[in-house]
N, C-alpha and C positions, 0 to 999 in steps of 0.2 A: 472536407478540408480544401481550401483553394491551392490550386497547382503552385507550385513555384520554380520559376523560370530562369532567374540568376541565385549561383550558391556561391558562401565562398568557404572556404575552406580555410584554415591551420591556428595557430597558437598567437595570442598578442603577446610578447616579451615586455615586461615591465620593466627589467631592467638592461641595463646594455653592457656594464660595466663587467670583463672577463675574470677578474680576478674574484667574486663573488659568484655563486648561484643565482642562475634568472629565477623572475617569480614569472611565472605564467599564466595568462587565462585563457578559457575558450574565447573562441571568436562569435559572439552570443551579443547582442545589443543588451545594453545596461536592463532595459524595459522587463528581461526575462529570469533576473536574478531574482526575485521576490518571491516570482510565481514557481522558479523550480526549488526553490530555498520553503516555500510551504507546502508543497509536494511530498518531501523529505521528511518534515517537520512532522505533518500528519502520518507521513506512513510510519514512522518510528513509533510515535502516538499508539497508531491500531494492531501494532505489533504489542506494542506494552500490554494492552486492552485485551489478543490475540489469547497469549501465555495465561493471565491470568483465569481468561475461561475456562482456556486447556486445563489448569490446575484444579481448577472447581469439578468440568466434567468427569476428571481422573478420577477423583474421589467419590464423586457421585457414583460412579459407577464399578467404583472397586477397583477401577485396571494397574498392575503395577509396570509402569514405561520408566527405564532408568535411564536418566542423561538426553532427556529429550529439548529440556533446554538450550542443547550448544548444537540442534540438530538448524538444517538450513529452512528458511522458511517454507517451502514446498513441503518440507516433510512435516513439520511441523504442522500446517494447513491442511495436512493428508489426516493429520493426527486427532486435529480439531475435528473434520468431519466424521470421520469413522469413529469416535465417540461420542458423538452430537448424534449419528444417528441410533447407536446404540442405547442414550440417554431417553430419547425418543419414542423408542421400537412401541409401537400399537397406539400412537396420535399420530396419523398423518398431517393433522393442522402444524404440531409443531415441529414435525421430521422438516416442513416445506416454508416455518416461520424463516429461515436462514435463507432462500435462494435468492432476497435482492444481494445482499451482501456478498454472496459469491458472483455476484454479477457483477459488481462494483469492483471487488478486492481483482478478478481477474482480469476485467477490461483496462484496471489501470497498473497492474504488475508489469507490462509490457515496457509503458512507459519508463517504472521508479526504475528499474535493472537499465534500460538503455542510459540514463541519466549516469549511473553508478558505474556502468563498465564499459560502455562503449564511446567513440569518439562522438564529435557534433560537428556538423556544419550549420550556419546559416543562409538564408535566402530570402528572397524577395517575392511574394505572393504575387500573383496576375491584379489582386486588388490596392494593391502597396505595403502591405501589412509585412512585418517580420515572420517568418518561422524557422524552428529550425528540424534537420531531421538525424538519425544515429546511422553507423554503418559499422562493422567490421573492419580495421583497416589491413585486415589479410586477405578478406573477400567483400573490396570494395562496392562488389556489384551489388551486393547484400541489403542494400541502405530501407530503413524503417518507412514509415510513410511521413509526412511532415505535421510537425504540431504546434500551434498562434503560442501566442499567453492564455489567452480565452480558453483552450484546453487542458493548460496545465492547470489554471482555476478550477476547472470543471472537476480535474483528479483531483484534486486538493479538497473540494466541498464532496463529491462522492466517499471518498479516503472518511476523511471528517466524520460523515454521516455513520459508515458501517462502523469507528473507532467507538461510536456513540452506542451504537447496536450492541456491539459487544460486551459494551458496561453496564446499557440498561439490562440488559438477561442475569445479569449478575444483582440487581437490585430487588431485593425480598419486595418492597413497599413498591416496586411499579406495577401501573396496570397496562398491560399486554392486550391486545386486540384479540385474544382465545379463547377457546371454551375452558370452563371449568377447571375438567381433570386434566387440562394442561399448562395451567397456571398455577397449578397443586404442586404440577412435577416440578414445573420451574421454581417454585418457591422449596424445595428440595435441596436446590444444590448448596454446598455448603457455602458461610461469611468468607468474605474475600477481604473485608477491613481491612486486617492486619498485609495485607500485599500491596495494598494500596496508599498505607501511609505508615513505614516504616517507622518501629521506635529506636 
């Protein structure tokens, strides 16, 4: 990621008038609205995509987990994997079918959570380009590393990609790059239809 060398810092006020509430924005060049607004978009997406595995896994596997829906996504993802490998147990092709996807989901959770809860600035890269980066404003020294638009694309089409992973494991009629007795299991877990298109 190219260095950047001027930041600036704080809120643009949209409106000025005291007797109303300001609207506020970050201080974010218009360019980057799109790329964090599909960031968002998609991870909601692979969240949707997430849960419903989780529900299939559950059952495949017997586990009784109550109220795990309103749990926070880490545990929830804790919850995905320890019954994904339990789904699994004696295929290692498909205990290790899932590690791009925790590749992706991890490398860009850094990013969705800075977006969601921490401040931004922007800056000027050494090559002219925008970025911006996150920080703590209690422990300003704290600040994230910096990230173009071209990276929030990058999270957005990875995000994308695993939301897609997700669905297809859920799809009886796909064919899966596996052996055999591991495409048996997967054709296993139970119709997710009805989660998918609400009557």
């Amino acid at each position: 990621m190219a260095k950047a060398d001027i930041w600036f810092h704080g809120l643009i006020v949209g409106k000025k008038d005291l007797s109303e509430p300001p609207i506020l924005f970050p201080s974010i060049p218009p360019n980057f609205y799109q790329a964090v607004g599909n960031l968002i978009v998609h991870w909601g997406l692979m969240e949707q995509q997430l849960n419903i595995l989780v529900w299939a896994l559950l059952k495949a596997n017997g586990t009784t987990e109550n109220d795990w829906r309103g749990r926070s996504f880490d545990r929830r993802y804790d919850l995905f994997k320890s019954e994904w490998e339990r789904f699994s147990d004696g295929l290692p092709t498909l205990q290790s079918f899932n590690s791009d996807i925790h590749t992706k989901i991890r490398t860009w959770k850094v990013l969705r959570d800075a977006v969601s809860h921490k401040e931004m600035e922007m800056g000027i890269s050494t090559d002219g380009n925008h970025v911006i980066q996150f920080y703590h404003k209690t422990r300003a020294k704290q600040k994230s590393r910096s990230y173009s638009a071209a990276d929030f694309d990058r999270a957005a089409n990875d995000i994308s990609s695993a939301a897609g992973w997700l669905r297809w494991v859920c799809q009886p009629n796909a064919v899966w790059p596996l052996p055999p007795a591991d495409m048996q299991r997967l054709r296993g877990l139970p119709n997710t239809d009805h989660l998918r298109t609400p009557t």
